[in-house]
N, C-alpha and C positions, 0 to 999 in steps of 0.2 A: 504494500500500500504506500501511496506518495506521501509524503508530510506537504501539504500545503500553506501558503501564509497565511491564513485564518488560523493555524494552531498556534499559539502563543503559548510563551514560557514566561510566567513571573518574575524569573529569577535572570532576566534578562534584560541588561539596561542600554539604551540610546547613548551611545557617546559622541560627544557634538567633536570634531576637529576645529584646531588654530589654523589649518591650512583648507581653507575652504574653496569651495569650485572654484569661485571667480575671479582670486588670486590664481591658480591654477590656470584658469582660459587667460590671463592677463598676461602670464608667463610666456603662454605660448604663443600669445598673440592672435588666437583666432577663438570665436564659440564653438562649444563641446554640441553635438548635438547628434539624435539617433536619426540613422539612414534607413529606412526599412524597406526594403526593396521585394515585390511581391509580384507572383504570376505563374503562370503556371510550371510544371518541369519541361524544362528546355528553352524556358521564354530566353533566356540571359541573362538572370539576375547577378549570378556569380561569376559572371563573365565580366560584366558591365562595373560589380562591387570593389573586383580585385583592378579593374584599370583603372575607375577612380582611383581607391586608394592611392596607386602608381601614383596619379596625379599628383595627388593632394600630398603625398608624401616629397614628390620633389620640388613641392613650392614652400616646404619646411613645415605643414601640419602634423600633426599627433594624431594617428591613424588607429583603426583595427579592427579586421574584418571579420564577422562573425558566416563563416557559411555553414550551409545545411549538412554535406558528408560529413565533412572535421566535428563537428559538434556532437553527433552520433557515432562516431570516434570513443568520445571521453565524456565531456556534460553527460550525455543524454543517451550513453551504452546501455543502460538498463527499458530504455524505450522503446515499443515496438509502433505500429502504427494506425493503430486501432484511435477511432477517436476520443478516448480518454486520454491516448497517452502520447494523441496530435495535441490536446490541448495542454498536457503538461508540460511537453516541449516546449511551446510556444511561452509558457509562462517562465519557465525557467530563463530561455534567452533573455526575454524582457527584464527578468530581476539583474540579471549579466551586464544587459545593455544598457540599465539607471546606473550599477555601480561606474561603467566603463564611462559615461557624460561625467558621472560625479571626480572623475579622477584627471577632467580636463581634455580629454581625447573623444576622437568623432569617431562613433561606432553605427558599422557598416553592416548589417544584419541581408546575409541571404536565403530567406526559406520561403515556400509555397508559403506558409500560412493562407491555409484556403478558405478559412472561416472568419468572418468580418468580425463575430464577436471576438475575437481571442486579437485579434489586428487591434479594438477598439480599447482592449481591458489592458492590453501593453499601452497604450497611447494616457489612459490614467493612469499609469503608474508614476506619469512624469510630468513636469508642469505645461501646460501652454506652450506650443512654437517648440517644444523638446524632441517633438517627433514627428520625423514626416515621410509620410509614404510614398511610397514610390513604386506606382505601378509601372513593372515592364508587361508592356503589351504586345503581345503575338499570338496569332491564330493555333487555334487544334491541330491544323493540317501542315503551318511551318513550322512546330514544336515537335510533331511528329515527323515530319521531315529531318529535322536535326538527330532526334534522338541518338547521341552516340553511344550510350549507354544499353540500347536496345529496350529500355523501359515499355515504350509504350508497343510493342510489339509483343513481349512478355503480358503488359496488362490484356490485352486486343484475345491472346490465348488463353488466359484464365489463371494463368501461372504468378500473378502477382493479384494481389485482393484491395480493396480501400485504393486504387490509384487513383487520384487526380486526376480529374477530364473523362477519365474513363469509367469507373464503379465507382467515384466519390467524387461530390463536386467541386464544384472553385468559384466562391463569390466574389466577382469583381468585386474591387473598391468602389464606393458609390459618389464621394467627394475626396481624392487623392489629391493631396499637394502638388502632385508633380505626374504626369504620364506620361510615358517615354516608349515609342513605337519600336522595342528591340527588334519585333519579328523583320521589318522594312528596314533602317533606318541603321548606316551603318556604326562600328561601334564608336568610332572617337567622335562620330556625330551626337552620340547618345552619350558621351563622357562629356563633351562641353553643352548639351544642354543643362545637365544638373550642375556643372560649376557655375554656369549663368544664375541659376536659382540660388545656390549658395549664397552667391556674390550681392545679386538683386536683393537681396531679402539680410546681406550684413551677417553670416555669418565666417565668412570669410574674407580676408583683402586688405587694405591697407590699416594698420591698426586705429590712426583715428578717426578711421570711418566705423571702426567695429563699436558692436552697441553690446558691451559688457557689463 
């Protein structure tokens, strides 16, 4: 059974830090803020999360990307993918991704999260402007045209269960920050529309422009 954050422990106290976020983002010179990148498998979420990165890393940001395989790796080895244990993935990243804003660095989350609720319960976790989504958007048929994994060929035979697009669905975002046409649109074309949004919107670029 998960421990969830509703079970509290008494015996466990909040310790505030002297080294607080915004000294931190002040350090680094740029706002912390969560990427959450969403759509289906094979849209390019992790494709598009790890070029940013690249980006943002060589313009001297504090990076870190969270993707879907890696995490299922180690976080989240003990979860299969069953929708209880879609939603507790989803929660666990999110609790990952407050720590990773709070420690000053812009964290870059790539998973399906195919369910609006569990997109929307990560998005409270955090204040306002803290998180924003980012739909990649590409068709059934050029996600399955990419599959290099062979997933959705596997799902199509029966041999995988609960797949996305296929036997479980995927609720578009319905007011997404940002949509970014991965399936069309090539990728460093799709890497500078979201630094434009960064930029537009201050959380990156020159420091006294930044709104810390």
């Amino acid at each position: 059974m998960h421990r969830h954050g509703n079970e509290r422990n008494e015996n466990i106290v909040w310790h505030e830090a002297t080294v607080t976020r915004a000294r931190r983002e002040q350090a680094n010179g740029h706002r912390s803020v969560i990427l959450w990148f969403t759509g289906l498998s094979g849209a390019g979420k992790s494709t598009l999360a790890h070029a940013l990165e690249e980006r943002l890393f060589q313009m001297g940001m504090r990076t870190f990307v969270f993707d879907g395989d890696n995490v299922r790796h180690g976080l989240c080895a003990d979860l299969g993918f069953s929708a209880e244990d879609r939603v507790e993935n989803i929660r666990r990243i999110g609790e990952m991704a407050k720590l990773i804003i709070e420690a000053g660095v812009i964290a870059l989350t790539a998973f399906i999260s195919p369910f609006r609720s569990d997109r929307e319960r990560v998005r409270g976790l955090v204040r306002e402007g803290d998180f924003i989504e980012i739909y990649c958007r590409a068709s059934l048929d050029a996600c399955e045209a990419r599959d290099v994994k062979g997933l959705y060929a596997k799902a199509r035979a029966g041999e995988i269960t609960d797949f996305t697009g296929i036997s479980s669905p995927y609720e578009e975002p319905e007011s997404p920050e940002l949509v970014v046409d991965t399936g069309s649109r090539p990728l460093d074309e799709c890497v500078e529309q979201v630094i434009a949004y960064l930029t537009d919107h201050h959380f990156i670029g020159h420091r006294e422009s930044l709104r810390i």
